[in-house]
N, C-alpha and C positions, 0 to 999 in steps of 0.2 A: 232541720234534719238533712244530714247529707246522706247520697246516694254512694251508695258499696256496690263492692261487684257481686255481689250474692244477688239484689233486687235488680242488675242490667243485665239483660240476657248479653247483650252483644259485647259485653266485655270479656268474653275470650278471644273475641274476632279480633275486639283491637287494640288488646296485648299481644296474640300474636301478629298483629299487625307492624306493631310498636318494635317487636322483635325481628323483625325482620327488616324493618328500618335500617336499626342500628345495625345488625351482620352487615347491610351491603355498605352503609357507610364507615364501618369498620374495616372490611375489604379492601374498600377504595384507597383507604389512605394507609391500609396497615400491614397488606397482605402480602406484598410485592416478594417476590423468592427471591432468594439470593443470585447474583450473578455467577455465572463459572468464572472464578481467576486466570484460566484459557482464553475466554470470549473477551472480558476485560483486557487482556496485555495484547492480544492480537487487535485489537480497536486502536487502542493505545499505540500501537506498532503503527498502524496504516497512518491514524492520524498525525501523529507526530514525524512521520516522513522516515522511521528510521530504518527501514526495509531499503531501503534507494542506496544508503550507505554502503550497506553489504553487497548492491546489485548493482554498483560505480565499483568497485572493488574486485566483482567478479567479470564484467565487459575490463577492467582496467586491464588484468590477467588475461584473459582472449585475445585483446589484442597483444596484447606481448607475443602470445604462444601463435599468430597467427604471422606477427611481422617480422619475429624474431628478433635478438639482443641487440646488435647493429640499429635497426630502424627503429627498435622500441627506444632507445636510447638518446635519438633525435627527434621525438615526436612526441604528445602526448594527450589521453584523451579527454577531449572538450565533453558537450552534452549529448545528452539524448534526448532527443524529441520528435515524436508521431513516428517513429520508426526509421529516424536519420541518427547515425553517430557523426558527432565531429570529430576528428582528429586534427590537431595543432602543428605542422611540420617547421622544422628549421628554416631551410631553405627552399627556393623555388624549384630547382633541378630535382629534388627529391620528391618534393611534392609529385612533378610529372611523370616520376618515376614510381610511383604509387598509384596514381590514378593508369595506368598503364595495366597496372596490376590487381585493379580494384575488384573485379569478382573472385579474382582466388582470394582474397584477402576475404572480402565478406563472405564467401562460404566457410572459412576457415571460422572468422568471430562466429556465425551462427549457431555452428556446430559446437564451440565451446560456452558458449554462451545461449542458448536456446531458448530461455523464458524472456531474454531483454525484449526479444523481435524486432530485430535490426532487421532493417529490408534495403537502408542504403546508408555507405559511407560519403563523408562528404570531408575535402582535404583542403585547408587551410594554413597561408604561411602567418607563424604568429610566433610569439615569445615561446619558449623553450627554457625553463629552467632548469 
């Protein structure tokens, strides 16, 4: 003779015990919300570096508008890093000629450039293509 749920008292406890097993392990592996395709492409942005693109592109343009067509023409910009730009210059005379110059110039990149946070320029004689 087997035991039914009619003759166990406590077998409503644990069926719904039973039941509430399975909800939370159902939960766990089943419940996850969708991500927003915003949160998604912006993660995706950062991680994959493609923001820096746009933000080499917009420091590249400051400088131009800050050295003007002459110097932007012999010079060009290197990296940025912890809050140094490099700049690449033709020649050494120009170079000295820049570093002479060098807080009108960096207040001028900051001001076009605001989110980069360049705090300093640093001037370099290198190749020039």
């Amino acid at each position: 003779m087997g035991v039914t749920a009619v003759n166990d008292p406590d077998a409503a406890a644990k069926l719904g015990d039973h039941k509430h097993r399975a909800e939370r392990q159902r939960r766990r592996f089943h419940a996850t919300k969708p991500k927003a395709l915003g949160d998604v492409l912006s993660r995706l942005v950062a991680k994959r570096g493609y923001a820096a693109v746009k933000s080499d592109e917009a420091i590249g343009e400051a400088w131009r508008r800050a050295a003007g067509d002459g110097t932007a023409a012999r010079t060009r910009v290197g990296g940025l890093s912890r809050g140094q730009l490099e700049i690449l210059v033709a020649t050494n005379a120009l170079l000295q000629g820049l570093q002479f110059d060098e807080q009108r110039l960096l207040a001028a990149v900051c001001a076009a450039a605001p989110s980069a946070r360049i705090t300093r320029l640093r001037f370099r004689v290198g190749r020039i293509e």
